[in-house]
N, C-alpha and C positions, 0 to 999 in steps of 0.2 A: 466449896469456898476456896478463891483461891490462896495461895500458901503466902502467908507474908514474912515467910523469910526469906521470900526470892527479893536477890541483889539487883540492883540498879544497873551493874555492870552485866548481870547474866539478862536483864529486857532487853537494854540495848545491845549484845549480840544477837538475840533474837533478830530484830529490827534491822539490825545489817543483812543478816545473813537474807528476809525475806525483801530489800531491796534487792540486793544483788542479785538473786533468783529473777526480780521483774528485769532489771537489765538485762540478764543475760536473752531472758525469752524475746526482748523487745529489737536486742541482734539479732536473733535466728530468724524472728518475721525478717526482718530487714534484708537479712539475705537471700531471704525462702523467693525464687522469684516466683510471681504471679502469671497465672494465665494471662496472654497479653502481653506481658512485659519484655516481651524478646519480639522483635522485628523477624519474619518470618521469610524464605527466602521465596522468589517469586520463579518457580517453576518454569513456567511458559516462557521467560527471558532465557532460561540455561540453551545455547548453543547446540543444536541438533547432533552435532558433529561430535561431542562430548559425553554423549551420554551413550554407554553401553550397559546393557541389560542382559545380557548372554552370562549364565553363572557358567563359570567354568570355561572359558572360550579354551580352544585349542591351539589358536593364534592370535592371540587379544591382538597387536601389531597390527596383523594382516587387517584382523577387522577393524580398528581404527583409522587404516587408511583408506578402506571403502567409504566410511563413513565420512570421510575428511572430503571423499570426490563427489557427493552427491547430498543436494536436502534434504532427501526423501527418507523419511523415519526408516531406519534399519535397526539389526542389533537391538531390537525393545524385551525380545527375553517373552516367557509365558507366565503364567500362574496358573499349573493344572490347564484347564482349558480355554484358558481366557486371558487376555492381555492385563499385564499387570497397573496397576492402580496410578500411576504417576502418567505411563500413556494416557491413558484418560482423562485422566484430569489435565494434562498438557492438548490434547485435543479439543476438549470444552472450552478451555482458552483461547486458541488459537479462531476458534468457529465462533465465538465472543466477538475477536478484533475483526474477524471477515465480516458479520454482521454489522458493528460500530463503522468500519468504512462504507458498505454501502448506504449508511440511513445520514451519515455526518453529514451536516447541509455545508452549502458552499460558501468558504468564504469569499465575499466581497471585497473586502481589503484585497486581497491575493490577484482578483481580477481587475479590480480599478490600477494597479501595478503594471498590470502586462499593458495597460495602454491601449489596446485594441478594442474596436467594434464588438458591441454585446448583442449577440441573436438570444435568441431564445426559441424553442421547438415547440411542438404545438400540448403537449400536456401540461396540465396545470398542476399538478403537484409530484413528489417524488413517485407517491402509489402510482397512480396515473402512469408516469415515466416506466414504471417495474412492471406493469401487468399491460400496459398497450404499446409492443415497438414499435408499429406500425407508426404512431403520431409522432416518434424521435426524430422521422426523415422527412417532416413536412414542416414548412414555414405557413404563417398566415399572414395573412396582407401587408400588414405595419411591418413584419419581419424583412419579407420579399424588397421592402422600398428601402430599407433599411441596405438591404444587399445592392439594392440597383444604384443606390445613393452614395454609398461611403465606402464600397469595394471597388478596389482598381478592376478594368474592364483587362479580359486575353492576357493575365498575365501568366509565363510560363508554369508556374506552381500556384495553387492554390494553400494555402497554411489554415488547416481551421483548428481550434483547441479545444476540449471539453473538460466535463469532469467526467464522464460517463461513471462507472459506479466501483470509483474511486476516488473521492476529491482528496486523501490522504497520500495518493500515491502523486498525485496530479503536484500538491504543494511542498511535494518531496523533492520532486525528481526533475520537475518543469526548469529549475531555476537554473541547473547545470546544462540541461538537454537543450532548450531555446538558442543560446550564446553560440553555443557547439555548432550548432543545426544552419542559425544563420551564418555565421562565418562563413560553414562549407558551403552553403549556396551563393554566397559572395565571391568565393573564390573560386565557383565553376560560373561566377558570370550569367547566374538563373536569377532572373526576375520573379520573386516571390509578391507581388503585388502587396495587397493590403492585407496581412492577417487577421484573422476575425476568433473570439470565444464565441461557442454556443453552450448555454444550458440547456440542458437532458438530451444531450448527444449522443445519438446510434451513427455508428459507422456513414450508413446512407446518406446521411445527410450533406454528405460533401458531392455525392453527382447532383443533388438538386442545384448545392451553390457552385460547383466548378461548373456546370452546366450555364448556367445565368449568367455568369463573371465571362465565360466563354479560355476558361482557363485549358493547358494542353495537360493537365496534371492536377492531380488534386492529393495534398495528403491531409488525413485526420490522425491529432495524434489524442487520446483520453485512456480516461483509467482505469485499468482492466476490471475483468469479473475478481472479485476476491477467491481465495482459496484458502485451503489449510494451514499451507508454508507459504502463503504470499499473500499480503491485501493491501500492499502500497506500489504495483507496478503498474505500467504504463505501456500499452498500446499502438503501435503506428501502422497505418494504413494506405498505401498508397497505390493510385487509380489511373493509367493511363485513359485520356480521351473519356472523363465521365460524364455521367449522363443520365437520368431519371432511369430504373428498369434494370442498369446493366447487371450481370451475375457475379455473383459474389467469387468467382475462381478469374473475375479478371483480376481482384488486388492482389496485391504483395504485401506483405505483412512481416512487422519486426516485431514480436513481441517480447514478453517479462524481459524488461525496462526498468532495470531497478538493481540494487547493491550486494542483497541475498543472495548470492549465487544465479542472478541473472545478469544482463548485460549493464554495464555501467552508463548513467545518464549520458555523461561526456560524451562518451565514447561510441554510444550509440547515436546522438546526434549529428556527429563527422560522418557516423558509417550511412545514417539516412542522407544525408547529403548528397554522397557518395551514389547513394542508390538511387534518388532522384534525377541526376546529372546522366546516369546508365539510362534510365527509363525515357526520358527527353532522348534519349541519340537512340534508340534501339526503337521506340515509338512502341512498344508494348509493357505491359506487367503482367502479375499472377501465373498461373500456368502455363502462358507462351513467354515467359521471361527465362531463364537459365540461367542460375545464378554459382 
């Protein structure tokens, strides 16, 4: 039974003291952070160049300026016998974005922009495109009239664009590299005829149409094969005298096309230019070119 000489005064400190205890607990939740509650940092964005994994270097410096000169994963450090846990998981990343550019479908918007004639190659879907190259370098009829129709005929350069399997790198990189690309052909005085896109673009494709067009040169420029440290570059390909059949060590090639420690858009559209303007006066490319 309880005591009925407890005072009024001794309940309510009672009563206090076990409010205050709920306050107090209902700050510590409040501060307690929860799983989830913290923004977590996104690995696969940290700077290749920045991360050293060597415990102990002997010249951290030295190796931080290797790292500084080159993409290529260095300095990743071991665990026992096995690459440590953050390369890995920074590689499943990175083979993430490579995959995500080649499946990204194309956009439209992007191409009704450029203005230019739309081909299209003879597979019908992306699979299609990925498991048959053979069908990149072929048009089919409606395409052919399409070229015979609304492509300027013999003009010095042929211009074709694609997304080849990167439409990422394509909407990256196009918009600095085009501007660039025609200026320099402007300013060497080359007739670049009618530019054309094709969808599901293999290189070839441009002796069929510089062939047809009756062009002295042909370049394609689309979006490279993705990789580990690269899934947004860009391609360019350029073909004296093309022509259904010809071998693949007639082109010249400017490749990774892009910001990452590859060639800058800009800059490499002057330099194609440049290298187009060489291939019209020298009358060869690829392996009889010297560059």
């Amino acid at each position: 039974m309880l005591n009925q000489n407890i005072s009024e005064e001794a309940i309510m400190e009672v009563v206090k003291k076990v409010l205050g205890d709920l306050e107090l607990t209902e700050e510590m939740q409040a501060d307690t952070p929860l799983a989830g509650d913290e923004s977590l940092t996104d690995i696969a964005m940290i700077p290749e160049e920045e991360i050293c994994l060597v415990e102990n270097p002997r010249n951290k410096e030295a190796l931080m300026r290797l790292k500084r000169s080159t993409p290529a994963r260095t300095a990743t450090g071991r665990t026992g016998d096995r690459e440590k846990t953050i390369i890995t998981i920074r590689k499943m990343a990175n083979l993430s974005a490579a995959v995500d550019a080649v499946w990204t479908p194309l956009n439209r918007e992007f191409v009704s922009s450029l203005g230019y004639p739309v081909l299209k190659s003879m597979p019908q879907s992306k699979e299609e495109y990925l498991m048959r190259p053979d069908l990149g370098v072929i048009l089919d009829n409606e395409n052919m009239n399409l070229v015979r129709t609304q492509l300027q005929k013999n003009p010095d350069v042929q211009l074709i664009i694609g997304e080849g399997q990167s439409n990422q790198g394509l909407e990256k990189s196009m918009p600095e590299l085009l501007p660039a690309l025609l200026q320099g052909l402007q300013s060497n005085k080359i007739n670049y005829g009618t530019p054309c896109f094709v969808e599901y673009t293999r290189v070839g494709i441009g002796d069929l149409i510089g062939q047809e067009v009756g062009a002295k040169v042909v370049c394609v420029i689309l979006g490279e094969r993705p990789g580990l440290l690269s899934w947004d570059g860009l391609g360019c390909y350029i073909t004296y005298a093309p022509k259904v059949g010809i071998l693949e060590s007639k082109r010249t090639c400017v490749s990774n096309i892009q910001d990452n420690g590859g060639t800058p858009p800009a800059e490499a559209g002057a330099y194609i230019a440049d290298l187009i303007a060489r291939i019209l006066k020298e009358g060869k490319s690829g392996v009889d070119l010297i560059i």
